[in-house]
N, C-alpha and C positions, 0 to 999 in steps of 0.2 A: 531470622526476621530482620537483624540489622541491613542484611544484603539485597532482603527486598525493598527497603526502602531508601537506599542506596542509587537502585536501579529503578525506582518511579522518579528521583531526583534526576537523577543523569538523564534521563528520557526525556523529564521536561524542561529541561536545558539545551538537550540534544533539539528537540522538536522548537523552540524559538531560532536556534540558530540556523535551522533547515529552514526554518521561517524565512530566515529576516536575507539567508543565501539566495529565496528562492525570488525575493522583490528583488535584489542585486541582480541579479540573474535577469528576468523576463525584461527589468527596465533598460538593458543594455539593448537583450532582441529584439523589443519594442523598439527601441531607437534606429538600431538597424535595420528595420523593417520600414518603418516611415521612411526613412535613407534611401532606399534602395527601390522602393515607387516611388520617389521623387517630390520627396513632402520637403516643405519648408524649413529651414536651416532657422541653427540659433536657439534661441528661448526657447519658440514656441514646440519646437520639434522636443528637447530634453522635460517640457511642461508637458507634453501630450506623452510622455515616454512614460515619465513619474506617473499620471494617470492611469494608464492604461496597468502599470504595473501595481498600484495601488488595487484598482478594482479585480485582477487578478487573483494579487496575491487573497484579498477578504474572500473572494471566494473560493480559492482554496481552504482557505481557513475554517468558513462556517455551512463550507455545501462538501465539504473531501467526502463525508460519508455517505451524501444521497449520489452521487457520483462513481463512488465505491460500488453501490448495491446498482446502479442501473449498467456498469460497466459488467457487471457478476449475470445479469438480466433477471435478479431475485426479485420477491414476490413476498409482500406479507403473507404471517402463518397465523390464519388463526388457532382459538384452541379446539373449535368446532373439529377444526379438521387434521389438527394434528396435538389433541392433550398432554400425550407425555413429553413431548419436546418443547411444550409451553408452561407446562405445569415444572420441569426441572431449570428451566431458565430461570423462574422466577426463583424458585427453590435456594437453588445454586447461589443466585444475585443475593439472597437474601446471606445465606454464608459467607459471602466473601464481605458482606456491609457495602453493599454496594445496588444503584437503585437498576432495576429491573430492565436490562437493553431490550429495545425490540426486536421481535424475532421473523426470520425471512426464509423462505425456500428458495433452491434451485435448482428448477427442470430439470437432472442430470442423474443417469444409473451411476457414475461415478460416484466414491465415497471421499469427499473432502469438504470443508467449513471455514469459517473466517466470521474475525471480529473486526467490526470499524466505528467510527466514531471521534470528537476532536476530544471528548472525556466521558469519566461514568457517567453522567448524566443526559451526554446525548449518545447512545452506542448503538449498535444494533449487533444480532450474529445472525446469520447466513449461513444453512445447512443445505448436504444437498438430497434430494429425493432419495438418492443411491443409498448412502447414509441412514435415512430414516427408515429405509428397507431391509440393507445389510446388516445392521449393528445392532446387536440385543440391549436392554437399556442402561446395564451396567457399563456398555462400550458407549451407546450415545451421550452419556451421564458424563463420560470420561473426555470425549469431545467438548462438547460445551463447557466442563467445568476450564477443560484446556484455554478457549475464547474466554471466558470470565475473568480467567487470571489475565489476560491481553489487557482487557478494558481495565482491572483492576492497575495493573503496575505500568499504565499507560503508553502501551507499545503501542494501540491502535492509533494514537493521535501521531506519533514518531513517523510510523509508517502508511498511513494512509495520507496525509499530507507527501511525502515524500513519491508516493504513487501520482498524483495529481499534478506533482511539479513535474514530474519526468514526462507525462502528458502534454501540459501547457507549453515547456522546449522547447517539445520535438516539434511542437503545430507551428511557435515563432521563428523557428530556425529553417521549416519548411518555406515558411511565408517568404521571409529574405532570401533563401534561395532562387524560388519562383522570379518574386521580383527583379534580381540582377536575369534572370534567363527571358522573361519578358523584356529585357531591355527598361524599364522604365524609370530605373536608376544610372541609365547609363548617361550621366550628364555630365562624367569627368573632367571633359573639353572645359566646361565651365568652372569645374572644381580646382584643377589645377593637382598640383603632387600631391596633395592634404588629401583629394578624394581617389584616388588609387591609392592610396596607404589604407583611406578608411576601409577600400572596399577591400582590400588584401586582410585586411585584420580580423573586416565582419566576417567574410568566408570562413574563415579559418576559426575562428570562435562559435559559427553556427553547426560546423561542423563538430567540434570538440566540445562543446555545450551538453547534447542531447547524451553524448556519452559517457561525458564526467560524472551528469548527474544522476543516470544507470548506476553507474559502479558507485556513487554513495552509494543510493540505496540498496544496494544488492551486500553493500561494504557492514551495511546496520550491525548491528552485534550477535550475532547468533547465537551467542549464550541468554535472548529471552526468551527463545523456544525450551530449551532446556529448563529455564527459571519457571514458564508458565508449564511444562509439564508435571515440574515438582508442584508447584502453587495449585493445579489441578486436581494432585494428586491426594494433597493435604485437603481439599474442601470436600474431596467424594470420600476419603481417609480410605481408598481400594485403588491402589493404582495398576494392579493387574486389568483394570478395565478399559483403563487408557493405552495401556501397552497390548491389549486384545485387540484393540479398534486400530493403533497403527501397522500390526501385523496383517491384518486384512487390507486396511490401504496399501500396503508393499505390495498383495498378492494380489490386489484391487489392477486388470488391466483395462477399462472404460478410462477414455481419456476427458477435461473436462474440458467442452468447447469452450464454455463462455471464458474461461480464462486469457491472460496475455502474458508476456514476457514482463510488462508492467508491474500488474496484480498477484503474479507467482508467489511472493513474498509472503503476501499476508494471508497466503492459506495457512492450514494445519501442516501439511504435505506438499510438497510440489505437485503442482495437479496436471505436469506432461508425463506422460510415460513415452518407454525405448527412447531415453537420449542422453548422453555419455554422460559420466561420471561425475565430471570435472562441471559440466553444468546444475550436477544435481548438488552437490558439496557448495555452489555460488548462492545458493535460495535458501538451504535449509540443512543442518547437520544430518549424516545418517539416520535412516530410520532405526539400523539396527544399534546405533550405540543409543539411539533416546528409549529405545524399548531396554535396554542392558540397563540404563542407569535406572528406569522404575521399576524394576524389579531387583535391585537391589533396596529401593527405599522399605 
């Protein structure tokens, strides 16, 4: 118990300073992005930069999760039409002391899920059709209790913020590229050395930007997959149901489209199939040692 709370501490430390990297971060590309169309120098450009990354960064902060579920292309569930996956959410939420996420479907035969949200109290989980088909309810039980523990020891705020910054990057690093290729930063003549260094520096920053902040997030801890299967494991007290449901995701070959390189993260599972090793060990610990270690709980 001391280790879970250990690890919601570290997470929300972790998720401020992913925060405060991710204003550092956009307010630079911002600046280089005015820079390089050909915006006004001085104050007014580092004031329009600090803006732009302010408004940003708040909505990364208070929209990551509707962001989240439209990138997933999820869809509320109600209970009309799906009870038992509505009726153990609640279930579940209420075990862990925790208030009740809303619950979402996704289009997909594939079997994978995800929690998001910036805390328990705004969360959602995201199950996919495949899942609600394939998995008997001791496995689905096993899933969701998996997301509960996310929203509970707050990985989802960690990494779905971290999702949305890796987005917003790659769009500002796009943009100042364009713009030096448009030319309409090309006013060096007038800049003198100071503007060929800057634009030497912005290239090279926009380029190593969208990637550095990939490998955070891909970098996150991978021991709270492990922590949320045991925390899972403890609120359904049958963890053979959870290690039933990821033995079937292994054998599970439907791939999940709406997924990205992005969003991989904050599945259950990596949700590409047939792709080396080495990329499946950067997203998500084996499936077979998370299955070894609930069966030995």
């Amino acid at each position: 118990m001391t280790e879970l709370y250990n690890q919601i501490a570290s997470n929300k430390w972790k998720s401020y300073a992913i925060f405060l990297l991710f204003f550092l971060v956009i307010a630079v590309l911002a600046w280089l992005v005015i820079y390089a169309f050909g915006g006004v120098g001085g104050a007014f450009s580092i004031g329009a930069a600090g803006a732009i990354a302010i408004i940003l960064a708040l909505a990364n902060y208070f929209l990551c999760d509707k962001i989240a579920l439209a990138q997933a292309r999820a869809r509320p569930a109600t209970r009309e039409e799906y009870p038992h996956y509505v009726n153990s959410v609640e279930g579940l939420a209420i075990a862990a002391g925790i208030p009740a996420p809303k619950t979402y479907v996704i289009e997909s035969d594939a079997i994978n899920a995800f929690a998001t949200g910036r805390n328990p109290k705004n969360a959602a989980i995201a199950v996919t059709t495949g899942a609600l088909k394939k998995l008997n309810r001791v496995e689905l039980e096993g899933v969701i209790a998996h997301e509960i523990s996310h929203i509970k020891n707050y990985d989802i705020r960690l990494v779905t913020i971290a999702i949305v910054m890796v987005g917003f990057v790659a769009i500002l690093s796009d943009l100042f590229m364009r713009g030096l290729w448009w030319g309409a930063g090309r006013r060096d003549e007038d800049r003198g050395n100071a503007g060929t260094v800057i634009i030497i520096v912005g290239m090279a920053f926009a380029i190593l930007a969208p990637i550095a902040v990939q490998l955070l997030h891909l970098a996150l801890s991978r021991k709270r997959e492990y922590l949320a299967d045991a925390t899972g494991a403890m609120l359904t007290r049958y963890p053979e149901g959870l290690a039933s449901a990821l033995e079937k995701i292994g054998r599970d070959t439907k791939q999940l489209e709406s997924a990205s390189e992005a969003t991989a993260p904050m599945y259950i599972a990596n949700p590409f199939k047939n792709i080396s090793l080495s990329k499946l060990l950067s997203t998500h610990p084996p499936l077979e040692d998370r299955i070894a270690r609930l069966r030995k709980m």
